[in-house]
C-alpha positions as CSV (number, residue, x, y, z in Angstrom):
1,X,-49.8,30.9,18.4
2,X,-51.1,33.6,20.9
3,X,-49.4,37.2,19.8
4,X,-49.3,38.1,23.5
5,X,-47.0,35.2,25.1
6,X,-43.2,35.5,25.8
7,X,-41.3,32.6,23.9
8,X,-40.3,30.9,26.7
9,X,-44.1,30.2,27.7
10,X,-44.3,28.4,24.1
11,X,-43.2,25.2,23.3
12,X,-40.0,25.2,20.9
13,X,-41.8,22.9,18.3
14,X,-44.9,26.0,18.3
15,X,-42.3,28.7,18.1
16,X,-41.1,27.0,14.6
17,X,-37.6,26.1,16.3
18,X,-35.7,22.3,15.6
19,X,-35.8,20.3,19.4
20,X,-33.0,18.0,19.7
21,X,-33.4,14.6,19.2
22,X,-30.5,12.6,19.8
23,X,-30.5,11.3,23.3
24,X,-27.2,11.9,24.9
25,X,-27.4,9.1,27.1
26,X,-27.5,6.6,24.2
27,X,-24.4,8.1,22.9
28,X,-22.6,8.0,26.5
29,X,-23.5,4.5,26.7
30,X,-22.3,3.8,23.0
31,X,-18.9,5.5,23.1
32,X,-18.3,3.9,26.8
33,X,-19.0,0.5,25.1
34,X,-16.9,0.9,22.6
35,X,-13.7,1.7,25.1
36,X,-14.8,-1.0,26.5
37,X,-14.2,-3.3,23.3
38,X,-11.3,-1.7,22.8
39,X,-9.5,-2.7,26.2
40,X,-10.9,-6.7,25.7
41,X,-9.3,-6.6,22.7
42,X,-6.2,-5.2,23.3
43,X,-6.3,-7.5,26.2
44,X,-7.0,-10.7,24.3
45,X,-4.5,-9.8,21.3
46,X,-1.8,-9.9,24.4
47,X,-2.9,-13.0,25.9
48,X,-2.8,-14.3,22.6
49,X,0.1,-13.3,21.2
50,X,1.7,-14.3,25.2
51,X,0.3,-17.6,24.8
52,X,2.0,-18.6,21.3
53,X,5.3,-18.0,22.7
54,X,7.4,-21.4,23.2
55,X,9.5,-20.9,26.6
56,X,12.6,-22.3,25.8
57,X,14.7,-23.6,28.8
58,X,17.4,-21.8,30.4
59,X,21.0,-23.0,28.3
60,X,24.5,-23.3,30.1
61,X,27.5,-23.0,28.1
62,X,28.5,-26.6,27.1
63,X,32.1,-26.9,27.9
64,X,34.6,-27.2,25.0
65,X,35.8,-30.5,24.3
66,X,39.9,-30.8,24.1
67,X,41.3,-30.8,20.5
68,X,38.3,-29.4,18.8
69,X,38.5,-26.2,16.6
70,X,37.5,-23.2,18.3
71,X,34.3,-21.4,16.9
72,X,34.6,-19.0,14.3
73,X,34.8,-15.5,15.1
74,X,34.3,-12.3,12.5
75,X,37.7,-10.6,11.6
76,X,38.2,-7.3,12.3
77,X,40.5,-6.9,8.9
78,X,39.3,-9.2,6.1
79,X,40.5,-7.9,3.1
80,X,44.0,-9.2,3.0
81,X,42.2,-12.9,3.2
82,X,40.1,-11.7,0.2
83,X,42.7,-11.0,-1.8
84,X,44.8,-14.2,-1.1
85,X,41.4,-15.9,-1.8
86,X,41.0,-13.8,-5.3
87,X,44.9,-14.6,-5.7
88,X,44.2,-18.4,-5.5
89,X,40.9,-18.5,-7.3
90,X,42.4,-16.3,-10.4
91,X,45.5,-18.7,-10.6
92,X,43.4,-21.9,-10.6
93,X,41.6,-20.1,-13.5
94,X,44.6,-18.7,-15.7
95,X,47.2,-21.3,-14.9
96,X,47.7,-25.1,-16.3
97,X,47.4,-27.5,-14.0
98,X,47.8,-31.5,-13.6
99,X,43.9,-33.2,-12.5
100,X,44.9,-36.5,-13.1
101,X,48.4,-37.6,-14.7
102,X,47.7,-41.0,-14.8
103,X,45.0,-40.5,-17.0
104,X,46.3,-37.3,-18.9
105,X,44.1,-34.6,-17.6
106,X,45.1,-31.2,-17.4
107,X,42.8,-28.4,-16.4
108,X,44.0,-25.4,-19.1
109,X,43.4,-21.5,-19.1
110,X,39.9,-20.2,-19.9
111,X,41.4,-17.5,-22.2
112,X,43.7,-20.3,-23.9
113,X,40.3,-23.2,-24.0
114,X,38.0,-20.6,-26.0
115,X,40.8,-20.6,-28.3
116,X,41.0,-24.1,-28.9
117,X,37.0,-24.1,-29.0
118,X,37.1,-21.5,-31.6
119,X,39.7,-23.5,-33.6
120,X,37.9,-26.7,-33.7
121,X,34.8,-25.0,-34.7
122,X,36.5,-22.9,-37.5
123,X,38.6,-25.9,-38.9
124,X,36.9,-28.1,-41.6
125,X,35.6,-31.5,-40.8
126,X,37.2,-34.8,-41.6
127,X,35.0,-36.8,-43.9
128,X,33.2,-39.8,-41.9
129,X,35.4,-42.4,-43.6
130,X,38.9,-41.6,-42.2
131,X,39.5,-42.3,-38.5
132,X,40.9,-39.4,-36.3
133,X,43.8,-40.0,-33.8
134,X,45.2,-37.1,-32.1
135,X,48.8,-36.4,-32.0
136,X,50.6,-37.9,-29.2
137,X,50.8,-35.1,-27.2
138,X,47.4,-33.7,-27.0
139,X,46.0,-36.8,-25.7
140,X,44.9,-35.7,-22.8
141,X,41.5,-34.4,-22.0
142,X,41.0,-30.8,-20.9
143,X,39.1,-29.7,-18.2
């Protein structure tokens, strides 16, 4: 390198200096082709997404036939139907009731058929040998 020259005169590689060597119109070209992509995408994903769609045809009202029950609607107060439904439920299951009287079912208490459970299971056995009958009255099955 000549002593004498201003830098400017001497070429940036001479003067010891890093030149740039990205080219800025490859990058221009890259980030505008990636835009690019981006839009066709987004465009496809719509036409896509567009194109799985089933129309489905315009619907009138159909007319309500006469004598038919009307469609159900949500109530505005439901708890006193919830508790006449609770009410019915817990008297089916603590109350002694007639299945069939023909054939001598009765449907007992849950409380009252763990008892009976219990009982049987506590009380000895009969030997194999004897027949059992029950007692007149509890002939019935229990449900």
């Amino acid at each position: 390198m000549a002593p004498n020259l201003p830098e400017q005169s001497v070429p940036a590689v001479q003067r010891g200096h890093e030149i740039f060597d990205l080219d800025m119109t490859f990058m221009r070209w890259f980030s505008l082709s990636i835009v690019v992509l981006l839009i066709v995408t987004a465009a496809a994903a719509f036409a896509l997404l567009n194109g799985f769609r089933i129309p489905r045809p315009a619907t009138r009202p159909v007319p309500a036939a006469e004598g038919s029950a009307p469609v159900a609607a949500l109530q505005s107060t439901p708890q006193e139907d919830l508790r006449a439904y609770r009410r019915a439920k817990t008297a089916a299951l603590e109350g002694y009731h007639w299945i069939d009287r023909g054939a001598g079912v009765v449907q007992i208490p849950i409380e009252r058929a763990m008892e009976l459970v219990a009982a049987e299971r506590a009380a000895p056995q009969p030997a194999q040998s004897e027949p059992v009958h029950a007692p007149a009255a509890a002939r019935g099955r229990t449900r």
